[in-house]
GUVEXMI-773820 format. One line per field, with one value per residue (C-alpha): x, y, z; residue number from 1. Coordinates in nm, 3 decimals, always signed. Each point is the difference from the previous one (the first is absolute). Layout:
<kegus>
c1 c(X / ...) $
c2 c(Y / ...) $
c3 c(Z / ...) $
seq c(NUM / ...) $
</kegus>
This chain:
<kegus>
c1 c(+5.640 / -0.059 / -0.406 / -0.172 / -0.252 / -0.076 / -0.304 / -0.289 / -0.261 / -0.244 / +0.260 / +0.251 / -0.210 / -0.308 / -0.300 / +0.070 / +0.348 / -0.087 / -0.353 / +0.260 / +0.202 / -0.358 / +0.029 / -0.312 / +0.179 / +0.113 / +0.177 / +0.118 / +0.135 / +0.164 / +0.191 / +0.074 / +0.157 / +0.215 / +0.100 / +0.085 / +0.265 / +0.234 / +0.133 / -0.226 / -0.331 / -0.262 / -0.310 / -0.259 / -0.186 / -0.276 / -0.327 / -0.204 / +0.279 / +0.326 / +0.176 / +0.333 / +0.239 / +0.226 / +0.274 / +0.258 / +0.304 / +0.386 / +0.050 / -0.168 / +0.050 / -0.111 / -0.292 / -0.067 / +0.090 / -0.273 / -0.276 / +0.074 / +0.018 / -0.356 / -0.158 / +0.142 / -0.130 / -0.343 / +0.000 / +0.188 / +0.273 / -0.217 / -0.042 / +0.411 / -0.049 / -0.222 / +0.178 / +0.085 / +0.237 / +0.059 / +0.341 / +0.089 / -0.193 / -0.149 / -0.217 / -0.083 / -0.134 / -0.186 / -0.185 / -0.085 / -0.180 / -0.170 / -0.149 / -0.073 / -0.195 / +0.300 / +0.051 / -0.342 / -0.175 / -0.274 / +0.164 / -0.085 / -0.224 / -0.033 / -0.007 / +0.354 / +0.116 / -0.253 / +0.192 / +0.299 / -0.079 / -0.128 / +0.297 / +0.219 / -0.210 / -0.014 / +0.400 / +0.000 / -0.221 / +0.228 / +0.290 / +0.164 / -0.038 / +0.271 / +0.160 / +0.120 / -0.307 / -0.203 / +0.143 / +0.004 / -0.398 / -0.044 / +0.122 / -0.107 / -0.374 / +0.070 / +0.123 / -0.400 / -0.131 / +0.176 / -0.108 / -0.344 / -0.070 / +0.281 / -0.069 / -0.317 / +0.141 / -0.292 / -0.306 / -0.271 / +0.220 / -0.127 / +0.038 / +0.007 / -0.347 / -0.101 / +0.134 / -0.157 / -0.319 / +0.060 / +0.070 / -0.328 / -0.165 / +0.136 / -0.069 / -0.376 / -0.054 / -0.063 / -0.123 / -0.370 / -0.124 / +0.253 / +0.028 / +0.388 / +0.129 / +0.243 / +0.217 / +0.181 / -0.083 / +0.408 / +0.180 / -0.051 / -0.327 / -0.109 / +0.167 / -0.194 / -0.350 / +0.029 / +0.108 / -0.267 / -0.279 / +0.155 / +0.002 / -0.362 / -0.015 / -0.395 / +0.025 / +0.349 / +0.059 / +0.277 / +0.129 / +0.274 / +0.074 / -0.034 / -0.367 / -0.016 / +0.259 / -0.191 / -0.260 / +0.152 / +0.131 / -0.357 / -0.082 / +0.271 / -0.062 / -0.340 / -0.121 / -0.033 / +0.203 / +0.000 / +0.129 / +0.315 / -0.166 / -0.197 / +0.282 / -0.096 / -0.399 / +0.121 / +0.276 / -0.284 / -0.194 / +0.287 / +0.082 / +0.317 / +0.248 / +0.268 / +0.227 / +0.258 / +0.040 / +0.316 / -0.042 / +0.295 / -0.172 / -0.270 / -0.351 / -0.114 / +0.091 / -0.101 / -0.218 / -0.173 / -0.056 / -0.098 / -0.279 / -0.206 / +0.012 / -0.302 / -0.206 / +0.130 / -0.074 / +0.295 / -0.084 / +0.366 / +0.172 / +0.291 / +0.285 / +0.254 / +0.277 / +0.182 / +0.112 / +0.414 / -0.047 / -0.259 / -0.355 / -0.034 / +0.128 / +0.147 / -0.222 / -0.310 / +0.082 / -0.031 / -0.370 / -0.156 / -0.292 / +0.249 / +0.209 / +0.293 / +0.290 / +0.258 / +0.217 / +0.247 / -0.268 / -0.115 / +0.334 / -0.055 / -0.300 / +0.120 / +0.316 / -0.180 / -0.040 / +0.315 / +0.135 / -0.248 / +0.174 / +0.368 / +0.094 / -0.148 / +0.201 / +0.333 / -0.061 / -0.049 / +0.300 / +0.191 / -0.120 / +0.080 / +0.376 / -0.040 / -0.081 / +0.234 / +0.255 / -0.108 / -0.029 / +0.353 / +0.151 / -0.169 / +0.174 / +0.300 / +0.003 / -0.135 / +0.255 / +0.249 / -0.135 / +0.135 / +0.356 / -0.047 / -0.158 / +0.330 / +0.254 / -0.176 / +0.017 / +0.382 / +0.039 / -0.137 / +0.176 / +0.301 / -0.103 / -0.073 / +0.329 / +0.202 / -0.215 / +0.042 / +0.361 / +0.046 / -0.196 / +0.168 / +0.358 / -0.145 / -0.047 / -0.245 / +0.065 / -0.293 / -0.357 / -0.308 / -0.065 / +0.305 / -0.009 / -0.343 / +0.137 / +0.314 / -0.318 / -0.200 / +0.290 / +0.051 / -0.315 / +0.020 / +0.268 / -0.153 / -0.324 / +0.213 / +0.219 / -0.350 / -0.217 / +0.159 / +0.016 / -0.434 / -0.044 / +0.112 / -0.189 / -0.289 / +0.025 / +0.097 / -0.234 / -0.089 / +0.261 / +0.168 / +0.175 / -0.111 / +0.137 / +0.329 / +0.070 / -0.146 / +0.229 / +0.351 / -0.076 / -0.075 / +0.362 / +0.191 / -0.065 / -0.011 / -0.315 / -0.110 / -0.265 / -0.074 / -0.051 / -0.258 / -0.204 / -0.048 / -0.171 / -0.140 / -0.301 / -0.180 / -0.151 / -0.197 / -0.319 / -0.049 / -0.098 / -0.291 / -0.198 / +0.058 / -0.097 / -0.309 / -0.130 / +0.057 / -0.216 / -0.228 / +0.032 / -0.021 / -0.352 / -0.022 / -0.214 / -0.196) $
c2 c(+6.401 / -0.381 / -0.104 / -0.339 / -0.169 / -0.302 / -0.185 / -0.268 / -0.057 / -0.190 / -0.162 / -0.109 / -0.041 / -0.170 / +0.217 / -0.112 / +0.126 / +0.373 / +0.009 / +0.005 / +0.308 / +0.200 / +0.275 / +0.224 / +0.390 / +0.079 / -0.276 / +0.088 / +0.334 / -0.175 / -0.216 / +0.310 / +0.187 / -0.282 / -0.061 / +0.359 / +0.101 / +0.244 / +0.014 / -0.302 / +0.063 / -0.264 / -0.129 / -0.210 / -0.161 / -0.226 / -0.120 / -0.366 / -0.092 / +0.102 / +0.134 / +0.207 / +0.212 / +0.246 / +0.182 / +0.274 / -0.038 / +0.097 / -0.391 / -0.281 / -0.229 / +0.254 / +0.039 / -0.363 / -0.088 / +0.218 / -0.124 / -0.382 / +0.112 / +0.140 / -0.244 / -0.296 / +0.202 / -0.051 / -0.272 / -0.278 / -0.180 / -0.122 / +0.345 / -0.006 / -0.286 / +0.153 / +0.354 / +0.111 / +0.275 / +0.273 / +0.252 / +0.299 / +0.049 / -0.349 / +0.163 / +0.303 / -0.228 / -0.172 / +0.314 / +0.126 / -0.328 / -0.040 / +0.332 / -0.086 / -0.301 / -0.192 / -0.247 / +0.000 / -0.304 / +0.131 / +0.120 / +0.395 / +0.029 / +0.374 / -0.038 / -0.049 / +0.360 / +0.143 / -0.243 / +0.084 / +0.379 / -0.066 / -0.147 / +0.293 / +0.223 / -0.195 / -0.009 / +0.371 / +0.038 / -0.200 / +0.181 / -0.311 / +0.073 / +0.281 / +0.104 / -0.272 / -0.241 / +0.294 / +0.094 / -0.398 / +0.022 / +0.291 / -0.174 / -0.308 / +0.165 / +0.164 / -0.346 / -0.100 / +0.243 / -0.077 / -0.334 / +0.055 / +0.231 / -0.136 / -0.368 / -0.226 / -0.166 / +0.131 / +0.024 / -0.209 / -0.157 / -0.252 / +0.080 / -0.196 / +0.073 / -0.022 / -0.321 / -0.093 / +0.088 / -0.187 / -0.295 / -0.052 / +0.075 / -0.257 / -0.255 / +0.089 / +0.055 / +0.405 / +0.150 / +0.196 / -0.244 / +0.001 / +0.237 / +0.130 / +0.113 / +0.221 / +0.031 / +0.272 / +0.339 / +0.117 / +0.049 / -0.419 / -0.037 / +0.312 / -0.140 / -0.319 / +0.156 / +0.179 / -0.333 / -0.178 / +0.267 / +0.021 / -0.440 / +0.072 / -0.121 / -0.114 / +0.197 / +0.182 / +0.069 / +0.160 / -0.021 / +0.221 / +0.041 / +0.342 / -0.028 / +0.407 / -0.134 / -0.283 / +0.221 / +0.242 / -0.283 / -0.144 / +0.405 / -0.027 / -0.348 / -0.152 / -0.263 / +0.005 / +0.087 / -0.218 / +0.028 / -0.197 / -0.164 / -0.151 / -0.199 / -0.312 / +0.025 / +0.122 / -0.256 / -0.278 / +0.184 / +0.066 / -0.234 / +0.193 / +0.152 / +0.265 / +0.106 / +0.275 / +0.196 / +0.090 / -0.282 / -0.139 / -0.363 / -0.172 / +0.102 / -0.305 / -0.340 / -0.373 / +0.009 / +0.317 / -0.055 / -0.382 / +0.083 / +0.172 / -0.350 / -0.122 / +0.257 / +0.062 / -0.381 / -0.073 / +0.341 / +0.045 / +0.316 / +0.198 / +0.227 / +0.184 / +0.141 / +0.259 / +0.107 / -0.013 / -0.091 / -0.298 / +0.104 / -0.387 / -0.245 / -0.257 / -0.276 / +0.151 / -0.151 / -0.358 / -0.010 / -0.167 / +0.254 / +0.310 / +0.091 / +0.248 / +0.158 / +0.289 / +0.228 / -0.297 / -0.212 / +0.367 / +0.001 / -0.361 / +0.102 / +0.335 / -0.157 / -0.010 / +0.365 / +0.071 / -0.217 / +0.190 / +0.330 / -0.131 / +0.241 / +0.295 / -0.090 / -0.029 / +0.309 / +0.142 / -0.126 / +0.185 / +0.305 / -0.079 / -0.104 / +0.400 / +0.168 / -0.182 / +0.082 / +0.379 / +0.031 / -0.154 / +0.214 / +0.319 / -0.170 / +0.003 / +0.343 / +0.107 / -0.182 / +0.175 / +0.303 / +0.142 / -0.097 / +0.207 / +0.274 / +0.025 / -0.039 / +0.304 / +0.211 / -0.061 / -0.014 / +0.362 / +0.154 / -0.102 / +0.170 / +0.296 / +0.026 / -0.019 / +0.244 / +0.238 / -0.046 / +0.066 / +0.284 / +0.160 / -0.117 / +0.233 / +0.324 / +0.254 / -0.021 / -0.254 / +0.126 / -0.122 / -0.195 / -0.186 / -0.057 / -0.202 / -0.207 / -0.119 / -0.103 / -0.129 / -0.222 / -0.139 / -0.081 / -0.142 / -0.217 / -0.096 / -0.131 / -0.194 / -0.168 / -0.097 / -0.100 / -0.363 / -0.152 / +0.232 / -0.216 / -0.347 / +0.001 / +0.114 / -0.311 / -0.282 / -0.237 / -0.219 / -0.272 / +0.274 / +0.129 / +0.379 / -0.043 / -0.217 / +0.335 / +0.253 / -0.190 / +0.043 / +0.405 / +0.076 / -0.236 / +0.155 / +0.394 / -0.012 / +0.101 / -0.046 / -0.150 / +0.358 / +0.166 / -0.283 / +0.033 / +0.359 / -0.126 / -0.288 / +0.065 / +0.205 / -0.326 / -0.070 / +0.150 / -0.066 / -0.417 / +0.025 / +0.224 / -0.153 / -0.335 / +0.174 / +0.150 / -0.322 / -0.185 / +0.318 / -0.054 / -0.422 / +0.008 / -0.151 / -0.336 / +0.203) $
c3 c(+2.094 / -0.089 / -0.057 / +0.084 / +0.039 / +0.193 / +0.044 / -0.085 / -0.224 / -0.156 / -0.201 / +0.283 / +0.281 / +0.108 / +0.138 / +0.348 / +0.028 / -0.192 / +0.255 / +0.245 / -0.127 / -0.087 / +0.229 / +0.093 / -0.066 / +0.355 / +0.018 / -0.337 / +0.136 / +0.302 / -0.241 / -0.266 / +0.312 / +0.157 / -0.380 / -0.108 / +0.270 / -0.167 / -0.221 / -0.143 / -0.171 / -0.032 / -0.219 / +0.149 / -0.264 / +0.109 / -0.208 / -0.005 / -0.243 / +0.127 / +0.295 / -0.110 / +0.165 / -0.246 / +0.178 / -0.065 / +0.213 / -0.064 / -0.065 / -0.073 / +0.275 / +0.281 / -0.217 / -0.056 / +0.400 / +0.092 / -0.222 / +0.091 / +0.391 / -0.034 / -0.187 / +0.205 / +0.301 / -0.193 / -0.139 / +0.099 / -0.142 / -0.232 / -0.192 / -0.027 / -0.225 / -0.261 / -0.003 / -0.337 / +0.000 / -0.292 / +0.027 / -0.213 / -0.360 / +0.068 / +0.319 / -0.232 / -0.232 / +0.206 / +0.187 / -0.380 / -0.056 / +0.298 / -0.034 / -0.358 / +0.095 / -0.226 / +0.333 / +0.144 / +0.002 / -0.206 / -0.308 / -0.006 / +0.289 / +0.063 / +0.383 / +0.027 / -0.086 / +0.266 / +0.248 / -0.092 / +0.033 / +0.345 / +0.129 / -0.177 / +0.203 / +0.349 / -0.051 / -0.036 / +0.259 / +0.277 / -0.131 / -0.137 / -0.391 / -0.046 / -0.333 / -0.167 / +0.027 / -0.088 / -0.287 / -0.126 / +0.122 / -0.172 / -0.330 / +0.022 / +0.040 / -0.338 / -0.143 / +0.088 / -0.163 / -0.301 / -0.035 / +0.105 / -0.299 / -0.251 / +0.012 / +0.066 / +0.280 / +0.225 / -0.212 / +0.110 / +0.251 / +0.202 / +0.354 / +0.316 / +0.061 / -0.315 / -0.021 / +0.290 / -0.138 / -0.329 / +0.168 / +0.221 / -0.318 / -0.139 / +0.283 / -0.031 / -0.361 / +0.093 / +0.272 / -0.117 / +0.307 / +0.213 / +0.339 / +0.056 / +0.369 / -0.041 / +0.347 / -0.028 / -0.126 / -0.064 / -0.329 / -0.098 / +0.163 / -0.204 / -0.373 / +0.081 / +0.043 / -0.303 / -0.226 / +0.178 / -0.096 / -0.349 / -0.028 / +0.096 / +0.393 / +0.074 / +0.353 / +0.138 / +0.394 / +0.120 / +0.381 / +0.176 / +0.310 / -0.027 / -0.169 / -0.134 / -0.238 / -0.114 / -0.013 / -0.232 / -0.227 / -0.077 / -0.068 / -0.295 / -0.134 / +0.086 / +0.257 / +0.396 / +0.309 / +0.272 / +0.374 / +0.037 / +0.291 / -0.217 / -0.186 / +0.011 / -0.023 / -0.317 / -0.066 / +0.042 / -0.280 / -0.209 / -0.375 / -0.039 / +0.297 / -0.092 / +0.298 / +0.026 / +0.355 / +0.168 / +0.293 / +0.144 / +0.048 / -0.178 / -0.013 / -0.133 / +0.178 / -0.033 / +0.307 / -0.081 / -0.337 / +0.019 / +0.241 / -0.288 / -0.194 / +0.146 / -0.066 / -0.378 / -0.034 / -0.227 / -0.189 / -0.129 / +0.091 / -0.192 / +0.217 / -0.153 / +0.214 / -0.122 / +0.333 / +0.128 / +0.259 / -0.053 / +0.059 / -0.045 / +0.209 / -0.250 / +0.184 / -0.116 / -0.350 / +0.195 / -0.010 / -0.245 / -0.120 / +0.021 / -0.300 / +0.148 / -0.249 / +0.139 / -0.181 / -0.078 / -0.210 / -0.188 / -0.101 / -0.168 / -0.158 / -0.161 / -0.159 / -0.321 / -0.012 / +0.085 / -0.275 / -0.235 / +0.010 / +0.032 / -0.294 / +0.120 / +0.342 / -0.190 / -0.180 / +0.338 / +0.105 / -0.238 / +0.062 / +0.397 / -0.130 / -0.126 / +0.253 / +0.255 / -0.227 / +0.000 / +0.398 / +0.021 / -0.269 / +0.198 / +0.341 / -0.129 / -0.134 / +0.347 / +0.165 / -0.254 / +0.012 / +0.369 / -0.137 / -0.342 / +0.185 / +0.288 / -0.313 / -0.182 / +0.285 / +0.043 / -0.330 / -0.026 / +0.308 / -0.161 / -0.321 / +0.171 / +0.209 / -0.333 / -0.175 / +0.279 / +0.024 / -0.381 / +0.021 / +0.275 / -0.164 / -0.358 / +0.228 / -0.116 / -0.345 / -0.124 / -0.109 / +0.171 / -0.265 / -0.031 / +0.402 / -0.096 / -0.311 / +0.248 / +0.261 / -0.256 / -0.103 / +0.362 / +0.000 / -0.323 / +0.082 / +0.349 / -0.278 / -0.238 / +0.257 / +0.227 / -0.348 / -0.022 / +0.327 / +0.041 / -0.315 / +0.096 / +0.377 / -0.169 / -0.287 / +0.309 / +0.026 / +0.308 / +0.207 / +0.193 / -0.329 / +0.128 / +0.380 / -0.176 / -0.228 / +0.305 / +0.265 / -0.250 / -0.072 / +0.330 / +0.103 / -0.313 / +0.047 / +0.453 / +0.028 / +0.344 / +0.206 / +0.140 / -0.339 / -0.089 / +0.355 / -0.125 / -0.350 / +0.084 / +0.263 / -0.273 / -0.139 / +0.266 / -0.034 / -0.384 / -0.034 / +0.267 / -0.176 / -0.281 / +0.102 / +0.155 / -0.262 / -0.232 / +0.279 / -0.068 / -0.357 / -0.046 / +0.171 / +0.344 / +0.114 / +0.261) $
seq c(1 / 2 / 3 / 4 / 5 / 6 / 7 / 8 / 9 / 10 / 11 / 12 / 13 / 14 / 15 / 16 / 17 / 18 / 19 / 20 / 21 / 22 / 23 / 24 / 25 / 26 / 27 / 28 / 29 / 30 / 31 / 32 / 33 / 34 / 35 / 36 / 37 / 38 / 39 / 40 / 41 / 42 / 43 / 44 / 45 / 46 / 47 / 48 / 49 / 50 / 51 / 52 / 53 / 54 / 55 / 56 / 57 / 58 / 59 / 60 / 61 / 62 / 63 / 64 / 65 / 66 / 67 / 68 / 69 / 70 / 71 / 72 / 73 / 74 / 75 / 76 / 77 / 78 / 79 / 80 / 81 / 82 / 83 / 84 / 85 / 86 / 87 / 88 / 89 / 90 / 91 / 92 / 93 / 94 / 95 / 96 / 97 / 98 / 99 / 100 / 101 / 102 / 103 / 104 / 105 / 106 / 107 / 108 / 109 / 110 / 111 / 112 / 113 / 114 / 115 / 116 / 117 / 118 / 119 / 120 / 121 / 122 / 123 / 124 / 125 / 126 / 127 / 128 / 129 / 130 / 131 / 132 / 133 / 134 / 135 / 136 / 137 / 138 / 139 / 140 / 141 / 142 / 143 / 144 / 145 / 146 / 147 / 148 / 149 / 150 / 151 / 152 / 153 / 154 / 155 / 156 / 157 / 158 / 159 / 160 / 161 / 162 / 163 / 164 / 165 / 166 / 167 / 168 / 169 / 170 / 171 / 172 / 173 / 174 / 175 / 176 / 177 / 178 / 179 / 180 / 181 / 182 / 183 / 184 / 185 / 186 / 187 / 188 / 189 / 190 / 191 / 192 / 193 / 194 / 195 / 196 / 197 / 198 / 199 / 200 / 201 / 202 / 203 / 204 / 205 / 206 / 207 / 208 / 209 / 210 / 211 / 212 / 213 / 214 / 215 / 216 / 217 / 218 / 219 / 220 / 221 / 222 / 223 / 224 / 225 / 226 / 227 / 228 / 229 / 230 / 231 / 232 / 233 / 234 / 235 / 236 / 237 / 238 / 239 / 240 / 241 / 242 / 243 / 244 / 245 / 246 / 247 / 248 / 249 / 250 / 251 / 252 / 253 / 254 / 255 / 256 / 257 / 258 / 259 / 260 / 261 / 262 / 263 / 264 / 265 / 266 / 267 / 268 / 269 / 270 / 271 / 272 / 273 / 274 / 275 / 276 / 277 / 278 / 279 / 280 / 281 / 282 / 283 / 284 / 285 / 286 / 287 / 288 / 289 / 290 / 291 / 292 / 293 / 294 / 295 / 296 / 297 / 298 / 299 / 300 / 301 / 302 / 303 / 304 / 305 / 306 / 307 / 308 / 309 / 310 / 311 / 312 / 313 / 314 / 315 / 316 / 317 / 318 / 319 / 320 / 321 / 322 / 323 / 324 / 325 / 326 / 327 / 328 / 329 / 330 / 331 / 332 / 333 / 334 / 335 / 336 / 337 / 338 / 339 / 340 / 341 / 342 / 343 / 344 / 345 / 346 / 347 / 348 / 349 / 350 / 351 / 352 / 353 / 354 / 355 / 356 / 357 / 358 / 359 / 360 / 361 / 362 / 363 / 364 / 365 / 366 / 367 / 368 / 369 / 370 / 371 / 372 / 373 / 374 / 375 / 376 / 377 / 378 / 379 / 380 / 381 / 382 / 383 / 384 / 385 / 386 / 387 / 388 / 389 / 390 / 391 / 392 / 393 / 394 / 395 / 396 / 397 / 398 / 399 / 400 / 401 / 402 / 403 / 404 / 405 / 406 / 407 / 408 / 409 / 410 / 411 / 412 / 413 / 414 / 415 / 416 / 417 / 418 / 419 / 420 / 421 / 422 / 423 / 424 / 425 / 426 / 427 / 428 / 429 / 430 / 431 / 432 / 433 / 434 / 435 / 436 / 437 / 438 / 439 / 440 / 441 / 442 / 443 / 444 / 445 / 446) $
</kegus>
């Protein structure tokens, strides 16, 4: 099986085309399904950063006609254009650092792994993450943990929200006197409340639609829940503005946000979107007493952080260059494995036969014991002959080498398709509890 990835992010593409490709999750599924028709498994990665598709296929180019097909059914032409496209150890690579928060846009933001787990387990749930991806899951969920407790890539990360939060700070010199409307009680909405109690937020309100939520949020972190009906009342209050809901348009428009000007007299007033989809509407920014920044300007403003811990990040990349390196040696060897296991068992039978037939040729005349040493030496000989070629598919490394050596055994002794359908289904079972309980294991956003 041949792995890619395909996608955008915040480093090819502009915010408008990846809004496009952000999905809400049954449309995700929808997508996972049409994607995953056998025997093809698929990925569906999709955060306020990036929207990526990693596939398993028996070649590349089915693999990589699919992903284009669905995201061109998405997003336009225009998404075609700012495609990047990984294939092989490259898209292995890439998965381990995306789950590492080695690609995010905030250098070792921790929210990335939970996202990543989440669309591991949507793909399992839609039947579209099989065996292969979940094995590469599976490791590349260990590769996080490794550099979240071997390296300093993620401590005291800035995050988006935190960022966020930083940033109006600095616009008003702190915020002790400042009231904050949170929109948006979810996994952002709630990382911004807390940063704006810790930056020490004069008054915090927090809207949801769903206002138990926003409710239970204010239990945890301080401040008051509000009706979401009551949006804008508290909009016209607000200093600072911090959206993040799953809506598929804007909340916040020109028109309904310019009619509060009168009433705030000029009062200036702070948004931050960190919604993909745009919470925003990009016009909003066009009034003159209204100071609006979305995930693509936090991005500008955290560059200095991420510059800060540049050598804990390379350190972290070696240890990702490691692990890749073990999950395609242990692929290989899988791969190999069915082969060794097929070549054994003939090798054996044969051993057998002649021992039998030697045996029988020497009559009565040999002790029990002497019957064993002649078995003992079949097998013996079955060992030594096996111990080399055991040796060198367990030592391949990654580029096929393991399939390349698996293929020519297989051609050289005729050992057929039908003696490898018998091995080869016991696999199966084995990766997705693995994976699962290294989801288990790795901690989970929720």
């Amino acid at each position: 099986m041949e792995f890619i990835c395909i996608g955008v992010s915040h480093r090819t593409a502009p915010l408008g085309v990846r809004e496009r490709l952000a999905l809400p999750e049954a449309r995700q599924t929808e997508v996972l399904q049409r994607l995953a028709q056998a025997p093809v498994e698929a990925l569906w990665v999709s955060t306020c950063n990036r929207v990526e598709v990693y596939l398993a296929a028996p070649s590349a180019e089915l693999a990589r006609d699919r992903a284009r097909e669905a995201l061109h059914s998405l997003g336009g032409a225009e998404a075609l254009e700012h495609l990047y496209e990984h294939q092989g150890e490259a898209a292995l690579v890439h998965l381990f650092r995306v789950a590492s928060s080695l690609d995010s846009m905030v250098l070792g933001e921790a929210q990335i792994l939970g996202q990543v787990k989440d669309a591991f387990e949507r793909g399992q749930g839609a039947g579209a993450v099989r065996g292969e991806l979940t094995r590469a899951c599976a490791a590349a969920f260990g590769c996080a943990k490794r550099v979240r407790t071997e390296t300093a890539v993620g401590r005291a990360a800035t995050s988006m929200a935190s960022a966020a939060v930083q940033l109006a700070s600095k616009v008003f010199d702190g915020l002790k006197d400042k009231t904050v409307l949170v929109v948006g009680a979810g996994e952002m909405g709630e990382l911004a409340a807390r940063h704006l109690k810790n930056a020490g937020a004069g008054k915090l309100i927090v809207t949801n639609r769903t206002l138990a939520r926003a409710e239970a949020l204010v239990a945890e972190v301080g401040g008051v829940a509000r009706p979401y009906e009551e949006l804008f009342t508290w909009v016209g209050a607000a200093d600072v503005v911090v959206t993040s809901t799953a809506s598929p348009v804007p909340i916040f428009t020109r028109d309904n946000v310019g009619a509060l000007g009168k009433a705030r007299k000029g009062r200036p007033l702070f948004m931050v979107d960190l919604a993909v989809p745009r919470d925003i509407d990009p016009a909003v920014g066009t009034l003159d007493w209204v100071h609006a920044y979305d995930v693509d300007d936090i991005q500008k403003f955290v560059a200095d952080n991420t510059a800060a811990r540049a050598e804990e990040a390379h350190k972290a990349g070696g240890l990702v260059a490691q692990e890749v390196a073990r999950f395609a040696r242990e692929r290989a060897l899988r791969d190999g494995m069915p082969v060794l296991a097929r070549l054994r068992q003939r090798a054996e039978a044969i051993a057998r036969a002649e021992v039998e037939r030697t045996l029988l040729g020497l009559g009565d005349g040999l002790t029990d014991k002497q019957k064993k040493s002649i078995e003992a030496m079949g097998r013996a000989i079955v060992n030594k002959l096996l111990h080399e070629p055991t040796a060198r598919l367990r030592a391949v490394g990654p580029q096929g080498e393991g399939n390349r050596l698996a293929g020519a055994a297989a051609e050289l002794f005729g050992l057929t398709e039908a003696e490898a359908a018998a091995i080869a289904p016991q696999e199966d079972a084995a990766p997705v509890a693995e994976a699962r309980n290294t989801v288990v294991a790795t901690g989970s956003r929720r």
